[in-house]
C-alpha positions in Angstrom: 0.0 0.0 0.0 1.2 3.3 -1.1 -0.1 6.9 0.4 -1.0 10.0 -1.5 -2.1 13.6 -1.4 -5.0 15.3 -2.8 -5.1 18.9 -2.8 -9.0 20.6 -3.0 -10.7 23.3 -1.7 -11.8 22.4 2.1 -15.9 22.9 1.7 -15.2 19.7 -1.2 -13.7 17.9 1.1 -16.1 18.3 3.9 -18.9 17.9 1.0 -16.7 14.8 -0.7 -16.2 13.0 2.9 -20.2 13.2 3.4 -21.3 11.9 0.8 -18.8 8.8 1.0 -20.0 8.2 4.5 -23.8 8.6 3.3 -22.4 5.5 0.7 -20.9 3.8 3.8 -17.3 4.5 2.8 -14.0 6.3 3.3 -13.2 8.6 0.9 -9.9 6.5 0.6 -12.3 3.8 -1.0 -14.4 6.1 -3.1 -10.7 7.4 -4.6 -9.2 3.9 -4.8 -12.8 2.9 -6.9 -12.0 6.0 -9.3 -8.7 5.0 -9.8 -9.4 1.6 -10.5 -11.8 2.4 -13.0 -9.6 4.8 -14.9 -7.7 1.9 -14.9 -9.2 -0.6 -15.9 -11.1 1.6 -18.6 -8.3 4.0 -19.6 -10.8 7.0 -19.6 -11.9 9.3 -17.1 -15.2 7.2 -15.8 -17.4 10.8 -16.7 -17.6 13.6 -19.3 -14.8 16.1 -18.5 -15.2 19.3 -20.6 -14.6 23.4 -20.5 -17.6 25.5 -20.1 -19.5 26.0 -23.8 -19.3 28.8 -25.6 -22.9 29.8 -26.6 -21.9 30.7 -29.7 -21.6 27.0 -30.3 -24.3 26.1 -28.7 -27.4 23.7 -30.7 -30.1 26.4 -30.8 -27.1 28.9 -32.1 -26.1 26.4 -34.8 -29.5 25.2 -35.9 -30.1 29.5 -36.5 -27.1 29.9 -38.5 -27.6 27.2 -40.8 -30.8 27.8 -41.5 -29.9 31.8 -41.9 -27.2 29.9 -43.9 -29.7 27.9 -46.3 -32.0 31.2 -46.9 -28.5 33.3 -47.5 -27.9 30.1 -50.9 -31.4 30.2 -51.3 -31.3 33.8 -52.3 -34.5 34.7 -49.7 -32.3 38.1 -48.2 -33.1 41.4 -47.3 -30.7 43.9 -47.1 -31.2 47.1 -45.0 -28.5 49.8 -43.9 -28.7 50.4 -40.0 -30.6 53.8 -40.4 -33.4 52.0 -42.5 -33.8 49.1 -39.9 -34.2 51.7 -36.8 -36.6 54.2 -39.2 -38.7 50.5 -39.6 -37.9 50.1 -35.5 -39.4 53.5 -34.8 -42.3 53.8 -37.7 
């Protein structure tokens, strides 16, 4: 048996330790399941990813294709900026 050290914020830990004693465990287990898992399935055992740009997002995407198709299909309208607030303000 080998020891390490986790570093994390101290309301995590008091929030981590918890929860493994709701489950009936140490967190020692709960870390020793994780890394057997990562192990044994060379992945992380979740989705790990950076927050999402809305831009990207599946409502944005689905808008700019479709503004995208009527762009090919010719179905535009152009209007400077003073012609869009005079329509704005009629």
């Amino acid at each position: 048996m080998t020891t390490i050290s986790v570093r994390m914020d101290d309301d995590l830990k008091k929030s981590f330790e918890a929860t493994c004693n709701d489950m009936g465990m140490p967190m020692a287990v709960a870390m020793t399941i994780f890394a057997k898992r990562v192990v044994r399935e060379r992945k992380i055992p979740f989705d790990v990813s950076a927050a999402v740009d809305p831009f990207y997002s599946e409502k944005n995407m689905q808008a700019l294709k479709h503004s995208a198709k009527q762009l090919d299909e010719g179905k535009i309208v152009t209007k400077s900026l003073e012609e869009l607030e005079a329509l704005e303000n009629a």
